[in-house]
NUVEX-394476 format. One record per residue (C-alpha): x, y, z; residue in one letter. Coordinates in steps of 0.001 Angstrom, whole numbers, padded with zeros to 6 digits, always signed. Example, Ala and Ser with C-alpha at 12.3 -4.5 7.8 and 13.67 -1.06 7.14 Angstrom:
# NUVEX-394476
+012300-004500+007800A/+013670-001060+007140S/
END
This chain:
# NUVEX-394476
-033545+037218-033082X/-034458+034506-035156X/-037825+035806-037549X/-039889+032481-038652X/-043525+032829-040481X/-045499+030485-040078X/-048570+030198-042800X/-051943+028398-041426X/-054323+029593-038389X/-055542+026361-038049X/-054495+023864-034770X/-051321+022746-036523X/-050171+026233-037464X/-051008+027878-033824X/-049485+024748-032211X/-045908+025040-034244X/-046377+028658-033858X/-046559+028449-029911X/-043889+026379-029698X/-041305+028566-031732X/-042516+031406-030014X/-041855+029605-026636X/-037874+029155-027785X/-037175+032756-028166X/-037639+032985-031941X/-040253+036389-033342X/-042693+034343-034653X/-045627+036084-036936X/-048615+033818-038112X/-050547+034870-041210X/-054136+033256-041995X/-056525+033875-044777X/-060145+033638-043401X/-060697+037013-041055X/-060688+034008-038029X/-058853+031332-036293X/-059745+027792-036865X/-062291+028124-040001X/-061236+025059-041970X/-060266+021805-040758X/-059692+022491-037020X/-063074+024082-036963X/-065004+021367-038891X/-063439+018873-036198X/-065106+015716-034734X/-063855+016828-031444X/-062500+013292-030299X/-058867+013020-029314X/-057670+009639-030637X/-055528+007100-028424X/-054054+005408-031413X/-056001+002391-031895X/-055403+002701-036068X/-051854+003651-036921X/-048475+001715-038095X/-046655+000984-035274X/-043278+003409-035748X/-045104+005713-038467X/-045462+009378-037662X/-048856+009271-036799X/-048491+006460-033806X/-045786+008121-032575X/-046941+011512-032651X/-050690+010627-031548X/-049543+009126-028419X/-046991+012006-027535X/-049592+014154-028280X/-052465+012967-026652X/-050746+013254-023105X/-049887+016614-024166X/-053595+018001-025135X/-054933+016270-021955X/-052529+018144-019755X/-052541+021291-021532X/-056893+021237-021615X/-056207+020946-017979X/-053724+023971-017323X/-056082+025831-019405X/-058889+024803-018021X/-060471+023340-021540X/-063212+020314-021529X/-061509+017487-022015X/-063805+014069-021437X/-062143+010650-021320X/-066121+009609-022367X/-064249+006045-024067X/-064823+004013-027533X/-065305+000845-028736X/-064701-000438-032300X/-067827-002475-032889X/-066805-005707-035047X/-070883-006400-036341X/-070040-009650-037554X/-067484-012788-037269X/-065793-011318-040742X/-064739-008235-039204X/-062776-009993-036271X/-059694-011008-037701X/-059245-006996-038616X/-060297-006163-035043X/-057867-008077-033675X/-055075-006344-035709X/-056730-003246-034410X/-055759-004455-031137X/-052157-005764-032274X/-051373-001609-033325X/-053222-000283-030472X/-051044-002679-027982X/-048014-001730-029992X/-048820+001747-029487X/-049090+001476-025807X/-052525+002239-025853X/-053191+002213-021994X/-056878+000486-020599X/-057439-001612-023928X/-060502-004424-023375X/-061646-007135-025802X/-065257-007537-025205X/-067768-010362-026420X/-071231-009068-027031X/-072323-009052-023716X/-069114-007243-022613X/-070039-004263-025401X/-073883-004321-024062X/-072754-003072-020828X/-070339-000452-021982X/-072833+000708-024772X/-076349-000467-023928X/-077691+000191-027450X/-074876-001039-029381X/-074923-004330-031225X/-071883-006749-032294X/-070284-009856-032267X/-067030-008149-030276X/-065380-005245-029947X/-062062-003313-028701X/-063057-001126-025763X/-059905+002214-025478X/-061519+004451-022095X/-059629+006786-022071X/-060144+008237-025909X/-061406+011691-025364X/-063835+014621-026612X/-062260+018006-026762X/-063615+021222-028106X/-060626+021852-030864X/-061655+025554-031996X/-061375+026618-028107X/-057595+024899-028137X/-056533+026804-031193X/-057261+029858-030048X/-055697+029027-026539X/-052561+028210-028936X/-053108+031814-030341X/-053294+033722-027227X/-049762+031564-026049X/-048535+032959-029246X/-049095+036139-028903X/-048415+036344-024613X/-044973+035151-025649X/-044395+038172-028167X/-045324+036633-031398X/-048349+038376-033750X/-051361+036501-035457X/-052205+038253-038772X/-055868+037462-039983X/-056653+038148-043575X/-053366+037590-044755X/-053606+035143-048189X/-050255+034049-048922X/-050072+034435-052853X/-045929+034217-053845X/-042937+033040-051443X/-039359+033401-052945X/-035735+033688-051367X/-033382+036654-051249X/-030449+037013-049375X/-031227+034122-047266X/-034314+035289-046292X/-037640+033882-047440X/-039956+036984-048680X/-043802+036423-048572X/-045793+038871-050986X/-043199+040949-051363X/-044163+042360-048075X/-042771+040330-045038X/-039535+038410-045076X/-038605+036044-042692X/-035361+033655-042195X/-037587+030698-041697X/-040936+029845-043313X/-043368+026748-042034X/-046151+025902-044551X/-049638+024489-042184X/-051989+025462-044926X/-054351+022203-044585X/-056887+022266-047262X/-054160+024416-049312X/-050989+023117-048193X/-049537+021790-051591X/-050480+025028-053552X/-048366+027056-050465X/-045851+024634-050308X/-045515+025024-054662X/-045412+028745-054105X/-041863+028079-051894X/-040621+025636-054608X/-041565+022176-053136X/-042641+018931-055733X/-046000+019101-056773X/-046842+015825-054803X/-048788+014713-052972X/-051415+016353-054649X/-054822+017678-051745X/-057593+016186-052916X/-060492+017255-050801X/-063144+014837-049350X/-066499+016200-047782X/-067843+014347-044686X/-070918+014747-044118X/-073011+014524-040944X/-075907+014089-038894X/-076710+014529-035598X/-078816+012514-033035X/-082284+014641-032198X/-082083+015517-028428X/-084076+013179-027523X/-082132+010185-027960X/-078700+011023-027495X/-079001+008226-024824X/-078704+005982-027387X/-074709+006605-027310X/-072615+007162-024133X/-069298+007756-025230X/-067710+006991-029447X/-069093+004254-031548X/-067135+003358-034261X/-067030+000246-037060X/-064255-001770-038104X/-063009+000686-040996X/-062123-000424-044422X/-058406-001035-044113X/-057851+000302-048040X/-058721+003675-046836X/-057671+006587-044010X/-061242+007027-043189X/-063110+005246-040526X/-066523+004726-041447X/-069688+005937-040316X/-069684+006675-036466X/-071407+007992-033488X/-069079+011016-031635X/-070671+012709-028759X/-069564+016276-028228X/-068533+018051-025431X/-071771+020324-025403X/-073493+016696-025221X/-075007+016411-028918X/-074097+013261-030813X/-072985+013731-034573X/-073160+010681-036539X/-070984+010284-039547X/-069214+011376-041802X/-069249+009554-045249X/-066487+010527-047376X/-067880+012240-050586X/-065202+013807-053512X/-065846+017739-052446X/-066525+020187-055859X/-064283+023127-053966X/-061806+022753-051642X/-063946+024848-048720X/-067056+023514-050124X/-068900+022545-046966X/-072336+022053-048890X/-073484+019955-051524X/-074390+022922-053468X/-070224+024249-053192X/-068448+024125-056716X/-065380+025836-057545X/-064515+024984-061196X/-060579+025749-060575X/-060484+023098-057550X/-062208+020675-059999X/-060024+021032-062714X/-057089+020834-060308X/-058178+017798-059398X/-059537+015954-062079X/-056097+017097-063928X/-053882+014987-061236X/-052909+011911-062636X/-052963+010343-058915X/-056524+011251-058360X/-057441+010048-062041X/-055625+006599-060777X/-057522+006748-057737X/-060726+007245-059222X/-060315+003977-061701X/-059803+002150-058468X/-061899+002879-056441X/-065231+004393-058188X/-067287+001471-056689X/-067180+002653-053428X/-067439+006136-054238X/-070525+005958-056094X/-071732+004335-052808X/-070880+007161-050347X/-072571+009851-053101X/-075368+007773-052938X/-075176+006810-048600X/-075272+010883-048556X/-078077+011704-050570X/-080220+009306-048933X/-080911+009745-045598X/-082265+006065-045036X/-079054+004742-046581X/-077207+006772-044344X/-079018+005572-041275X/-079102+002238-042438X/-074934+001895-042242X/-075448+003534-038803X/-078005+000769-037694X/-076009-001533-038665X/-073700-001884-035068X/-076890+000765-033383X/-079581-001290-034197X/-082692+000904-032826X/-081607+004077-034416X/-084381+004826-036854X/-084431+007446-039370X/-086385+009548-037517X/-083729+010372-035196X/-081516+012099-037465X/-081237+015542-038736X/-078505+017365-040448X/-075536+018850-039024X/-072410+020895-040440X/-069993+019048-042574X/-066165+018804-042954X/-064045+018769-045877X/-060746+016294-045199X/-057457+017673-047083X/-056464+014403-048290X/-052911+013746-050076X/-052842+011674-052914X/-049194+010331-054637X/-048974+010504-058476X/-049680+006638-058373X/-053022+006871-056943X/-051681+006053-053201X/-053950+007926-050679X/-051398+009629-048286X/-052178+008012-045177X/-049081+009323-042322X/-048471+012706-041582X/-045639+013975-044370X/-043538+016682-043219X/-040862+018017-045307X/-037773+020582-045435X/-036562+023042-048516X/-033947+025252-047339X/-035459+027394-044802X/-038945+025983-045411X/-040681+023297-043914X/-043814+022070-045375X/-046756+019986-043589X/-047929+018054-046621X/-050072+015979-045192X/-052052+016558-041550X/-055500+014500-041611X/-056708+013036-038319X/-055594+012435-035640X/-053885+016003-036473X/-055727+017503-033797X/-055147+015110-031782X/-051433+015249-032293X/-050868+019209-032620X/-048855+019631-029448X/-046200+016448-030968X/-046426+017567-034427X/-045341+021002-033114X/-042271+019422-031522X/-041272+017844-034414X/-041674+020598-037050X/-040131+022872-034620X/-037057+020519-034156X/-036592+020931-038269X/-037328+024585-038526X/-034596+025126-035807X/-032141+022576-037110X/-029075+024184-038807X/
END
């Protein structure tokens, strides 16, 4: 029988590892933290993304749309909250509709089913509070609780014969005799690298390029006080920036009913640095040393001086969020866990914006797994499964 290791308890690493273990292959997962889901997939917005954003024929449109019909049937088999609660993408004036509209041109690509264009009355009656000249109205985007699917994924894994190792820090990989050897104490004839926030390091350790380089970006959050979560019935959302992955300042209700709104996109000081306070020297050299973040930086400091100082403020903050929820007052925020965003950059400065999956040998790396990663876990799965079995 076929031995494959699979490095990474988050969503993506479960997901892959469910799936091998479903073909017949002994499938062992090994994971850092002493739990499942503590980075990424547990820092989650919870929304499960129809595809509104993404390149027609890239990765990410593909595998979002397989995927999403694959969560939604899965959270019902397992019996998982899964809410089709709906978003609109709020264009707040007439110079964001030309880039709504090519929001709608991907999305319709995509096969996005339900999509609406709505004039401003249209958006008042789908979100009562929100304000905006038009906007692109996708029902059946979703809230999901992610941590509660990954370790669903885990308990497949191990049902079907396979083992989850916790504690487990993967520190050297090398080959002998066709096998692949992880700290000199497990070998396996496959190896699949879903390390998220430490996926290039892992992937270096089996002899992959040093790019794309994680550079990690903390998003930070607030939530709506209890009180007026009725300002928001389902996902809120801006226009985003097209020169960047991330999508703005947003409102995201959660399956427990709170509303988060957020995140900004702030450089993070340590690659699990969740607070402002977080600094790991070694992350910072690592990334100030990367000529594609350097080239980044000289880009695009502008705008990153303005999310450091959208997050230290928390009028500035609410004042982007006003700007398309025009009675939300500062009052009505307080603070809420952030997420840190394992973001590949290219040597030229390029933020890595589809999902990169590679194959060395026996190994196959995920390189590059932002959002809608969740979202997609069950299709990205598939796919990396398809190369890991491929002879």
């Amino acid at each position: 029988m076929t031995s494959i290791g699979v490095v990474g308890g988050g969503i993506i690493g479960l997901a892959t590892a469910r799936r091998l273990a479903a073909s017949g292959t002994r499938v062992t997962v090994l994971e850092k933290e002493d739990r499942l889901a503590a980075h990424q997939t547990g820092h989650n917005s919870g929304v499960a993304h129809a595809g509104l954003y993404y390149a027609p024929g890239s990765l990410k449109a593909t595998l979002c749309r397989r995927g999403i019909g694959l969560l939604k049937e899965y959270c019902a088999e397992r019996g998982l909250p899964y809410v089709e609660c709906g978003k609109v993408v709020v264009a707040r004036h007439a110079g964001e509709v030309s880039r709504l509209r090519e929001i709608r041109r991907r999305a319709t690509a995509n096969g996005v089913p339900g999509l609406r264009w709505l004039d401003a009355a249209g958006l008042r009656e789908v979100e009562p509070h929100a304000a905006g000249v038009a906007a692109l109205h996708s029902p059946h985007t979703a809230i999901v609780d992610f941590p509660a699917v990954a370790r669903a994924f885990a308990e497949d894994v191990t049902e079907a014969g396979g083992t989850v190792r916790l504690g487990f820090e993967v520190t050297r990989i090398r080959r002998s005799g066709g096998r692949v050897v992880v700290n000199e104490e497990l070998a396996f004839d496959r190896l699949v690298v879903c390390a998220g926030l430490q996926s290039d390091r892992v992937a270096r350790l089996a002899g992959d390029d040093p790019a794309p380089a994680i550079v990690p970006f903390r998003g930070e959050y607030y939530r709506l006080a209890p009180h007026r979560t009725d300002l928001v019935r389902g996902l809120i959302y801006p226009v985003p920036d097209p020169r960047y992955p991330f999508l703005g300042v947003h409102f995201t209700r959660r399956v427990d009913g709170g509303v988060d709104v957020g995140p900004n996109a702030v450089l993070a000081l340590a690659r699990e640095g969740y607070r402002r306070r977080d600094l790991h020297p070694a992350d910072v050299w690592e990334t100030l040393r990367w000529p594609g973040f350097r080239r980044l930086a000289r880009r695009h400091w502008r705008t990153g001086l303005r999310e450091m100082y959208g997050s230290a403020v928390k009028r500035a903050f609410a004042a982007e969020a006003r700007s398309f929820v025009p009675e939300l007052r500062v009052a009505d925020l307080v603070p809420a866990p952030a997420g840190v965003r394992a973001q590949a950059v290219d040597p030229d400065g390029s933020l890595v914006d589809d999902f990169r999956i590679g194959r060395l040998g026996p190994v196959v790396t995920v390189r590059n797994a932002p959002s809608p990663a969740a979202t997609s876990s069950l299709a990205i799965a598939e796919h990396v499964a398809a190369q890991v079995l491929a002879d």
